[in-house]
DSSP file (Angstrom, degrees, kcal/mol; ACC not computed):
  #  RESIDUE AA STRUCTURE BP1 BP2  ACC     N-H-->O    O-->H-N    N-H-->O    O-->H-N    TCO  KAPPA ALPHA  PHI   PSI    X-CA   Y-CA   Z-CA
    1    1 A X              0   0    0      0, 0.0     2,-0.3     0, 0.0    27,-0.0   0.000 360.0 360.0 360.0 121.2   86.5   85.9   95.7
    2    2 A X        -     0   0    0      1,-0.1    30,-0.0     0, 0.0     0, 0.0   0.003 360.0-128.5 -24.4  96.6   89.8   84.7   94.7
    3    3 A X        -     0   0    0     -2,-0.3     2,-0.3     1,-0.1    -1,-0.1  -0.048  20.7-121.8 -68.0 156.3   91.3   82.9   97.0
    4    4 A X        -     0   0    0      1,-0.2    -1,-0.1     2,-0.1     6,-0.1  -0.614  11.5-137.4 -92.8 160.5   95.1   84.1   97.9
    5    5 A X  S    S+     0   0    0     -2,-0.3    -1,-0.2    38,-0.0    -2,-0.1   0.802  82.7  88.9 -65.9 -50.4   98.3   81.3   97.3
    6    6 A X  S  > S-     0   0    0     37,-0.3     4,-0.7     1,-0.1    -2,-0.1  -0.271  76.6-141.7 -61.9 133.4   99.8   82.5  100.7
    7    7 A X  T  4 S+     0   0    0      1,-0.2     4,-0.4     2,-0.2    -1,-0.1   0.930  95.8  40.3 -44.1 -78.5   98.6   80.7  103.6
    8    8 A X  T  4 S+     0   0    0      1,-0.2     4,-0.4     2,-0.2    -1,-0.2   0.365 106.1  66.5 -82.7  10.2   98.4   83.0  105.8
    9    9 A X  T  > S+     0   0    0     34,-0.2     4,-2.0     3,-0.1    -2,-0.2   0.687 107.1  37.6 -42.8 -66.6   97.2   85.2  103.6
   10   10 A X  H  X S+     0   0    0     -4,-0.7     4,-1.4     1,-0.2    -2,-0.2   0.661 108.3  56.4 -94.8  -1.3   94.2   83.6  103.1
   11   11 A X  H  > S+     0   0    0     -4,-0.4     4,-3.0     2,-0.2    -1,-0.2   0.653 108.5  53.8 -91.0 -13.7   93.4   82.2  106.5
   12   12 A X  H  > S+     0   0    0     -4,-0.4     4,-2.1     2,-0.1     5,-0.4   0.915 117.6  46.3 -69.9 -30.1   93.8   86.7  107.8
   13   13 A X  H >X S+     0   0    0     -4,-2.0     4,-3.9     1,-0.2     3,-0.8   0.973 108.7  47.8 -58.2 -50.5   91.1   86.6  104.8
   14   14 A X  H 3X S+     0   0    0     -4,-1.4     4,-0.8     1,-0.2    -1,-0.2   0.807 122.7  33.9 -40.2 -45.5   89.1   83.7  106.1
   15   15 A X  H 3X S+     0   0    0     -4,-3.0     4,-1.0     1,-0.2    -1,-0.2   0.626 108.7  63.4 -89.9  -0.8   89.0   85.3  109.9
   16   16 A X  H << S+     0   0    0     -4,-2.1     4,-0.4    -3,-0.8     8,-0.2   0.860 105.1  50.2 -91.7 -38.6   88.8   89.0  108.6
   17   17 A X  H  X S+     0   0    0     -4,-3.9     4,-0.6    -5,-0.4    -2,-0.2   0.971 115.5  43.9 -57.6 -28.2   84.9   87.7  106.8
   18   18 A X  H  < S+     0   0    0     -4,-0.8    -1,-0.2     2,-0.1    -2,-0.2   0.840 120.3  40.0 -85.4 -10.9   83.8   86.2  110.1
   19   19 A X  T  < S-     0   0    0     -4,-1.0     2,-0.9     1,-0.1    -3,-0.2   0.903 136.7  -4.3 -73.4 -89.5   85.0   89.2  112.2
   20   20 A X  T >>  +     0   0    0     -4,-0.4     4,-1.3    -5,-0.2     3,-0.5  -0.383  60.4 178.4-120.8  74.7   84.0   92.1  109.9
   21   21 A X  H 3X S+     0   0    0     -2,-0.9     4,-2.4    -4,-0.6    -1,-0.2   0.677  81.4  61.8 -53.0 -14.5   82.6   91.6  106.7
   22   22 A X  H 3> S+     0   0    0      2,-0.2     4,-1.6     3,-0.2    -1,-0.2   0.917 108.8  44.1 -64.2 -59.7   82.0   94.7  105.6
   23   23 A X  H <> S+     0   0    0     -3,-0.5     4,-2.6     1,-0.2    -2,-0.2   0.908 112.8  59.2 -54.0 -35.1   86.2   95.5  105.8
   24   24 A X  H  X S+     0   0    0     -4,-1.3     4,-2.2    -8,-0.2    -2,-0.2   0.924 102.7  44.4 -75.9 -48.9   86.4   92.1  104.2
   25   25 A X  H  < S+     0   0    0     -4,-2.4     5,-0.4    -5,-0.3     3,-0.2   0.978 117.0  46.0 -63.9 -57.2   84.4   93.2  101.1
   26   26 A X  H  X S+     0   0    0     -4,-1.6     4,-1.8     1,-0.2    -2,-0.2   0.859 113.8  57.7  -9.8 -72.8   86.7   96.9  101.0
   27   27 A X  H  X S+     0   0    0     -4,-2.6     4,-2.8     2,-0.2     3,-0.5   0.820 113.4  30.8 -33.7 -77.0   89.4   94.1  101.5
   28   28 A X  H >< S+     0   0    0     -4,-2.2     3,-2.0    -3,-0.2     2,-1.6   0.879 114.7  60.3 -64.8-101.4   88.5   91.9   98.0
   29   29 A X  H 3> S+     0   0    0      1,-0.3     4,-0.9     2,-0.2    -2,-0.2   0.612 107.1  42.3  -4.4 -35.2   87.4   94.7   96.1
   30   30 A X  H 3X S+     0   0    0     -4,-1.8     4,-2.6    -2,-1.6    -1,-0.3   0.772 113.6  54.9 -88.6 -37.9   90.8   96.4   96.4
   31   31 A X  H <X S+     0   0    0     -4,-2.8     4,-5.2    -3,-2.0     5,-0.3   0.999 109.0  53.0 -56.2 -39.9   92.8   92.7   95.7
   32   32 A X  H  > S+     0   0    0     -4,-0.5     4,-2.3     1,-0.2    -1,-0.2   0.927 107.3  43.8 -59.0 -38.2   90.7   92.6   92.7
   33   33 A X  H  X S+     0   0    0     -4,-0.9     4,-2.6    -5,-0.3     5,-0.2   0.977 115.4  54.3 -48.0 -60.4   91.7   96.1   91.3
   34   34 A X  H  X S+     0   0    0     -4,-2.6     4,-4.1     2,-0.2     3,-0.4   0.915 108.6  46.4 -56.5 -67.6   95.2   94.9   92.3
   35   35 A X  H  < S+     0   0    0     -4,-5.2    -1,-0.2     1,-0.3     5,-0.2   0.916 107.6  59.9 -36.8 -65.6   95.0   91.6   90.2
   36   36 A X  H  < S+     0   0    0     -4,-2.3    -1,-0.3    -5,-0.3    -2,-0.2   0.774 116.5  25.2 -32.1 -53.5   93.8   93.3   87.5
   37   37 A X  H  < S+     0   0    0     -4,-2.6     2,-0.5    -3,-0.4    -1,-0.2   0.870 134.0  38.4 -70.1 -29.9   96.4   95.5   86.9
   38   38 A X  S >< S+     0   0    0     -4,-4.1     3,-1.1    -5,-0.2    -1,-0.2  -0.875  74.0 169.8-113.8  89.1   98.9   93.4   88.4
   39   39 A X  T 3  S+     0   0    0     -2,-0.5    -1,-0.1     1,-0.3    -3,-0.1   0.684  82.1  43.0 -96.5  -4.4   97.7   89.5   87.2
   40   40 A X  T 3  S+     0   0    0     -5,-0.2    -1,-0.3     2,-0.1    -5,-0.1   0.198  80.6 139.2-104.3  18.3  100.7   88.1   88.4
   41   41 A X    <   -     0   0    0     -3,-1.1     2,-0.2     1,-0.1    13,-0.2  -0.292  45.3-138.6 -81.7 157.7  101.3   89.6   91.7
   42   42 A X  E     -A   53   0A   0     11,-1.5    11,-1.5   -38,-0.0     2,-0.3  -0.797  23.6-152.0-111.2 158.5  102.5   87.6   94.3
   43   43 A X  E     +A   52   0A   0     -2,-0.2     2,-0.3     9,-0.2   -37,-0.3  -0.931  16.2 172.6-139.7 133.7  100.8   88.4   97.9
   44   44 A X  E     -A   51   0A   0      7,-1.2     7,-1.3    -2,-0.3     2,-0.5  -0.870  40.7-109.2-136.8 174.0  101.9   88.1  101.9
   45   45 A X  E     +A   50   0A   0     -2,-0.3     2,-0.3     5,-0.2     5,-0.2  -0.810  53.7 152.8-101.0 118.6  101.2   88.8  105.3
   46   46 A X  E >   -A   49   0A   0      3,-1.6     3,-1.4    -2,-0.5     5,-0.1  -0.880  62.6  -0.8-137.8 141.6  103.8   91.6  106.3
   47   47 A X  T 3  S-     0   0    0      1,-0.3     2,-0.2    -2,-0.3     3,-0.1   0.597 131.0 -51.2  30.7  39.5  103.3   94.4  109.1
   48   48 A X  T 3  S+     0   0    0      1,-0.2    -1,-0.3    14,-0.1    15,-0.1  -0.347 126.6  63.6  98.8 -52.5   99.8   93.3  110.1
   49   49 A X  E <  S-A   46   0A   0     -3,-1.4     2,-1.6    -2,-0.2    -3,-1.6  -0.161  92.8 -76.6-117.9-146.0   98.6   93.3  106.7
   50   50 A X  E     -A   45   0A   0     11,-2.3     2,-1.3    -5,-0.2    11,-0.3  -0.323  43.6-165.7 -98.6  99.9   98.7   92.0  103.1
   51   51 A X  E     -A   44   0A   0     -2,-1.6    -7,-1.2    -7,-1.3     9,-0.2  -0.534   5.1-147.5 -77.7  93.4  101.8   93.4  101.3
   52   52 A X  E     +A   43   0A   0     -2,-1.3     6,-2.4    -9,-0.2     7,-1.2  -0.300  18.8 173.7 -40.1 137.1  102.2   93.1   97.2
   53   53 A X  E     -AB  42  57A   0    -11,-1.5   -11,-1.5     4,-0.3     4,-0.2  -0.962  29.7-171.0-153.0 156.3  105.3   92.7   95.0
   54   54 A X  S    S-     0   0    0      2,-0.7     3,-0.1    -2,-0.3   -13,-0.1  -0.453  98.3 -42.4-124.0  61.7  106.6   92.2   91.7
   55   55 A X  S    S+     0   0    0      1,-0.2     2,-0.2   -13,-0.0    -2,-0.0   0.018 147.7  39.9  63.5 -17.1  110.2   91.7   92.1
   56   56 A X  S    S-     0   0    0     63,-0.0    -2,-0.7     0, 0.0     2,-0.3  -0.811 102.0 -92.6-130.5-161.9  109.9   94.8   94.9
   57   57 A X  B     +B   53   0A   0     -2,-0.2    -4,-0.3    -4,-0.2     3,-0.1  -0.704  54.2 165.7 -83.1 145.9  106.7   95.6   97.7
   58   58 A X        +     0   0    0     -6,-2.4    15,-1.5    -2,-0.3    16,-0.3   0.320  56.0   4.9-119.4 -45.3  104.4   98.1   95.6
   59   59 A X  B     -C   72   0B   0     -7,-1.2    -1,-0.3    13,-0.2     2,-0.3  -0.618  58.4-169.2-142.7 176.0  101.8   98.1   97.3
   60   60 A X        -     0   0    0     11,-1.4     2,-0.4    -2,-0.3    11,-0.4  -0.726  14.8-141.4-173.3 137.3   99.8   96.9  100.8
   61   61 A X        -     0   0    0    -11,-0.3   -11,-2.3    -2,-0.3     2,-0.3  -0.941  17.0-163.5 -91.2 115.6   96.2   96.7  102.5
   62   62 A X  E     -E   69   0C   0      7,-2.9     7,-1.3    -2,-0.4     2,-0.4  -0.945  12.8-153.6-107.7 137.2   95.8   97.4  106.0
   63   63 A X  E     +E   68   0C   0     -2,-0.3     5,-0.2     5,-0.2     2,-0.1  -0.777  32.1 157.5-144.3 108.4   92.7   96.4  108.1
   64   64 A X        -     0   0    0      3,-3.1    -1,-0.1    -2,-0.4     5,-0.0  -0.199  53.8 -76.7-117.9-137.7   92.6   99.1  111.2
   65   65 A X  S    S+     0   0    0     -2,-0.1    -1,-0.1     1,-0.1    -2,-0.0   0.997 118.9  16.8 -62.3 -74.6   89.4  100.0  113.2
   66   66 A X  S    S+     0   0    0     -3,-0.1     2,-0.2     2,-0.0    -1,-0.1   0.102 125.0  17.9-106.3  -3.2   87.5  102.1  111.4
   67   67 A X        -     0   0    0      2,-0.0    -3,-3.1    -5,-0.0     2,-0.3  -0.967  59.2-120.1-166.2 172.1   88.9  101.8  107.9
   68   68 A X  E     -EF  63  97C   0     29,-2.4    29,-2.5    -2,-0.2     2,-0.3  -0.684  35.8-149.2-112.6 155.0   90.9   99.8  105.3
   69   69 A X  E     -E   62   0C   0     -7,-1.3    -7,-2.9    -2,-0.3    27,-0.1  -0.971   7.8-144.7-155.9 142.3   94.0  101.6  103.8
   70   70 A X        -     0   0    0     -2,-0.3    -9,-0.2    -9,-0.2   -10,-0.2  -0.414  19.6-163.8 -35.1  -3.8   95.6  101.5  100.6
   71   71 A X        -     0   0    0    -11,-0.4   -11,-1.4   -12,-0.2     2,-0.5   0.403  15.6-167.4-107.4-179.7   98.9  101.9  100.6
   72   72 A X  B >   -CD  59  93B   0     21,-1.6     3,-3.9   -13,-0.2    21,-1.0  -0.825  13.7-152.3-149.0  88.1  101.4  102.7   97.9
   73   73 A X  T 3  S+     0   0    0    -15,-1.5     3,-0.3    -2,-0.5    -1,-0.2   0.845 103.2  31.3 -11.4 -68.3  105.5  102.2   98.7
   74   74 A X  T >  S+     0   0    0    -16,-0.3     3,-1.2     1,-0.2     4,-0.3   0.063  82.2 132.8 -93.2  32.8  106.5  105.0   96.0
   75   75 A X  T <   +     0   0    0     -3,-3.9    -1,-0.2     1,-0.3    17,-0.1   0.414  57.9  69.8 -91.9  30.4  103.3  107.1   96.5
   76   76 A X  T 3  S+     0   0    0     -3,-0.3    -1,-0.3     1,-0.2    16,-0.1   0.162  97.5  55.0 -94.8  25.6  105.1  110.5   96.7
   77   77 A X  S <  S+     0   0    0     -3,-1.2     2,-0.6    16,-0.0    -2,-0.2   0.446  86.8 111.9-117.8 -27.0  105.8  110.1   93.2
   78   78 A X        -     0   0    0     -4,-0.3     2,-1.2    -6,-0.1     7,-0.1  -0.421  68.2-131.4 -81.7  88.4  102.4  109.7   92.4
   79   79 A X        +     0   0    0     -2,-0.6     2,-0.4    35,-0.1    -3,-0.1  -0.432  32.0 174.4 -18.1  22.6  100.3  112.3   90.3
   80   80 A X        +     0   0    0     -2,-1.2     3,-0.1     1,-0.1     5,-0.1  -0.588   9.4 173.6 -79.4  80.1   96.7  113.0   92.5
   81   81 A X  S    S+     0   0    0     -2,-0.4    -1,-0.1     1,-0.3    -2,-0.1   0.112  79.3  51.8 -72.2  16.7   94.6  115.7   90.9
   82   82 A X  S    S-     0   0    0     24,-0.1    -1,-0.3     0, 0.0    -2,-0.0   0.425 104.8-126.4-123.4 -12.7   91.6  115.1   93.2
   83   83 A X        +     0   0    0     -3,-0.1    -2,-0.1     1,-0.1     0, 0.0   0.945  68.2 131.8  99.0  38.5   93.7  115.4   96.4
   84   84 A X        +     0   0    0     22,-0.1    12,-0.1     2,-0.1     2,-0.1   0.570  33.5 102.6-124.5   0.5   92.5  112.2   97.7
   85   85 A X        -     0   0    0     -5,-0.1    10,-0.2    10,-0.1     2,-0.2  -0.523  58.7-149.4 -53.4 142.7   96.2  110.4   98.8
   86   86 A X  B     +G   94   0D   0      8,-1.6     8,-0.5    -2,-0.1    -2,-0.1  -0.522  41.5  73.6-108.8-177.5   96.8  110.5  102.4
   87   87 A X        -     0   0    0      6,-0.2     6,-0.1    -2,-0.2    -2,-0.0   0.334  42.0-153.5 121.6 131.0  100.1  110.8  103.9
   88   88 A X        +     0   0    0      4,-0.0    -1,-0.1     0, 0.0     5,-0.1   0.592  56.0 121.3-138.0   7.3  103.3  112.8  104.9
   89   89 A X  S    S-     0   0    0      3,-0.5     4,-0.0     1,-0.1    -2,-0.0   0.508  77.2 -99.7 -36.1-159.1  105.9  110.2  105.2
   90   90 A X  S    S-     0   0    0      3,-0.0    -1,-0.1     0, 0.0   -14,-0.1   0.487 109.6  -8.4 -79.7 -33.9  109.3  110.4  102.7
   91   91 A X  S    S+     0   0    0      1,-0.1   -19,-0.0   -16,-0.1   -17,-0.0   0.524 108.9  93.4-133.0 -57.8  108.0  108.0  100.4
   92   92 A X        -     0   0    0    -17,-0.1    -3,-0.5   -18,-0.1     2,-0.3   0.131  41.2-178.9 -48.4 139.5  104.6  106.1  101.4
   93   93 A X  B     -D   72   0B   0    -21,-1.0   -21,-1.6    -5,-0.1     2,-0.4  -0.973   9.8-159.7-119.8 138.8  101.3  107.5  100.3
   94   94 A X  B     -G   86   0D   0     -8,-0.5    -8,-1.6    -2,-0.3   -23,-0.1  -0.968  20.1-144.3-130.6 166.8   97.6  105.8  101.2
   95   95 A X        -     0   0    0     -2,-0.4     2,-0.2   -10,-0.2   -24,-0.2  -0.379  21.8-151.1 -85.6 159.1   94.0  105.6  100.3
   96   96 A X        -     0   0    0      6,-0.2     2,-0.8   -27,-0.1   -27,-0.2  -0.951  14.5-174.8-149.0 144.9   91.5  105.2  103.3
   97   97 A X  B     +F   68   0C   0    -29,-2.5   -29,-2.4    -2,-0.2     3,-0.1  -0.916  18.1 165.1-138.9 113.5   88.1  103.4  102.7
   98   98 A X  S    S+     0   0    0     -2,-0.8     2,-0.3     1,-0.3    -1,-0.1   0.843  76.1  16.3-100.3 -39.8   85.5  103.1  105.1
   99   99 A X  S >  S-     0   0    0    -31,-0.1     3,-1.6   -73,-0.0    -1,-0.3  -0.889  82.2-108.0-127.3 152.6   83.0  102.0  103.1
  100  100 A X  G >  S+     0   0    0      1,-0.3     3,-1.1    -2,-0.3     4,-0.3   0.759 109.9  69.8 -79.5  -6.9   82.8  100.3   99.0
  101  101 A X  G 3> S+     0   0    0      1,-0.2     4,-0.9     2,-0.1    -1,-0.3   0.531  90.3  53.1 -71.5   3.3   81.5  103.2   97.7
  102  102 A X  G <4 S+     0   0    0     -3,-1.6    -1,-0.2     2,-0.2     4,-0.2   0.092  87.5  75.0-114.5  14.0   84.6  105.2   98.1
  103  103 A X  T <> S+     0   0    0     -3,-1.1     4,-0.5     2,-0.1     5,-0.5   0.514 108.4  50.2 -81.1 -17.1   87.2  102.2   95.9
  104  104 A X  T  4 S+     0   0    0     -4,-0.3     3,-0.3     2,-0.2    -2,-0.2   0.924 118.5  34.0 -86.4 -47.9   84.8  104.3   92.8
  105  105 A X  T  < S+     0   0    0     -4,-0.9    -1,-0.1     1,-0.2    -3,-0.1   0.786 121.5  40.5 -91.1 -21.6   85.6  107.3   94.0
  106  106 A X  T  4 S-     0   0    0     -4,-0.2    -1,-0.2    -5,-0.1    -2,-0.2   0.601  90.9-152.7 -80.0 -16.1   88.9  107.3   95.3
  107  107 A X    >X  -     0   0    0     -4,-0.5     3,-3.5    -3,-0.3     4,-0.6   0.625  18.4-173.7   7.1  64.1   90.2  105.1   92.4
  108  108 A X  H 3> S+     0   0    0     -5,-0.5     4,-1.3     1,-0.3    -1,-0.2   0.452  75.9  67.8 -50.4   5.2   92.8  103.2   93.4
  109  109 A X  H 3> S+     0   0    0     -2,-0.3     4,-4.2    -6,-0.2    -1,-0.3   0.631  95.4  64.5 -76.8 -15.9   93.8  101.7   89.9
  110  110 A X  H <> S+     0   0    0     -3,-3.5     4,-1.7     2,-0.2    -2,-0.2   0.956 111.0  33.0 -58.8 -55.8   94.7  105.2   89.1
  111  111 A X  H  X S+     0   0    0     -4,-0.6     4,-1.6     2,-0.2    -2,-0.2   0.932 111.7  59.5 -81.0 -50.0   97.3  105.0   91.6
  112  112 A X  H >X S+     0   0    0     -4,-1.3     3,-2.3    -5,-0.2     4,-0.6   0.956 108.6  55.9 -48.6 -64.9   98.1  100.9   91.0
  113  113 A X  H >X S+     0   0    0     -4,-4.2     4,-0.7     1,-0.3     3,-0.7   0.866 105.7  49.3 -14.3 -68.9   98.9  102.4   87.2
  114  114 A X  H 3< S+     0   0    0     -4,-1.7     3,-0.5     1,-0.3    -1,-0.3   0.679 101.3  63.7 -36.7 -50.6  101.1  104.6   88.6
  115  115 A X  H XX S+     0   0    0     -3,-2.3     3,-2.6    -4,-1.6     4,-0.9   0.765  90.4  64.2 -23.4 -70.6  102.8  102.0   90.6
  116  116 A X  H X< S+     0   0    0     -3,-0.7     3,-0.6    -4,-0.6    -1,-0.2   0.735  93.4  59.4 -53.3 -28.6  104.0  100.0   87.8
  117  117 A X  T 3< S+     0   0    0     -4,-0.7    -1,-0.3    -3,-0.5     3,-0.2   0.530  99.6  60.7 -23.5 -39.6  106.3  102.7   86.6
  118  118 A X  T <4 S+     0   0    0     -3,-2.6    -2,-0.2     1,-0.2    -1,-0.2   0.595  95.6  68.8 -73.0 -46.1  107.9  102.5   90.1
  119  119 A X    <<        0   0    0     -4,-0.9    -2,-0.2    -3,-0.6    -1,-0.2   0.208 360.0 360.0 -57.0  -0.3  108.7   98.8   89.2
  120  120 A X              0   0    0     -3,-0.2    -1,-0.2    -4,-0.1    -2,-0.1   0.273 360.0 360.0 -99.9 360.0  111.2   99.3   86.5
């Protein structure tokens, strides 16, 4: 797994594998998507969780009880023809992932695309 540049970043990573690995893999599985679209993203510990930017916030993973979430700064801008955004804010939209079969089905790169557009 990629280890994050942030400090504290990567020591919530460190204690989130000995605490719950199962959220931790959800956890790396979504940074990779992220990297992948985004290979330069810088990443920090903000509001509990791990917050993404490119010259703004895009994007953040949050680590609750029962699930990991997604979330997406501009995601009321966001196309979703399967209905699978959560959210009812003014602007933030999020994924929620309980398990790693549902980063396939939910496809958050869809939404990361989307994202960049947002950045401009």
């Amino acid at each position: 797994m990629r280890k994050s540049d942030d400090q504290a970043t990567q020591e919530f990573m460190e204690s989130l594998k000995v605490l719950d690995l199962k959220k931790y893999k959800i956890l790396q599985s979504l940074r990779k998507i992220v990297f992948m679209n985004f290979p330069k993203v810088g990443e920090r510990m903000m509001y509990g969780g791990i917050m993404f930017s490119e010259h703004i916030d895009f994007s953040g993973i949050f680590i609750y009880k029962n699930h990991v979430t997604m979330e997406f700064s501009h995601g009321f801008k966001f196309k979703d023809p399967g209905g699978v955004l959560e959210g009812k804010g003014k602007y933030r939209r999020h994924l929620k992932f309980s398990n790693l079969d549902e980063i396939a089905a939910k496809n958050p790169g869809f939404f990361l695309e989307q994202s960049k557009k947002c950045l401009n």
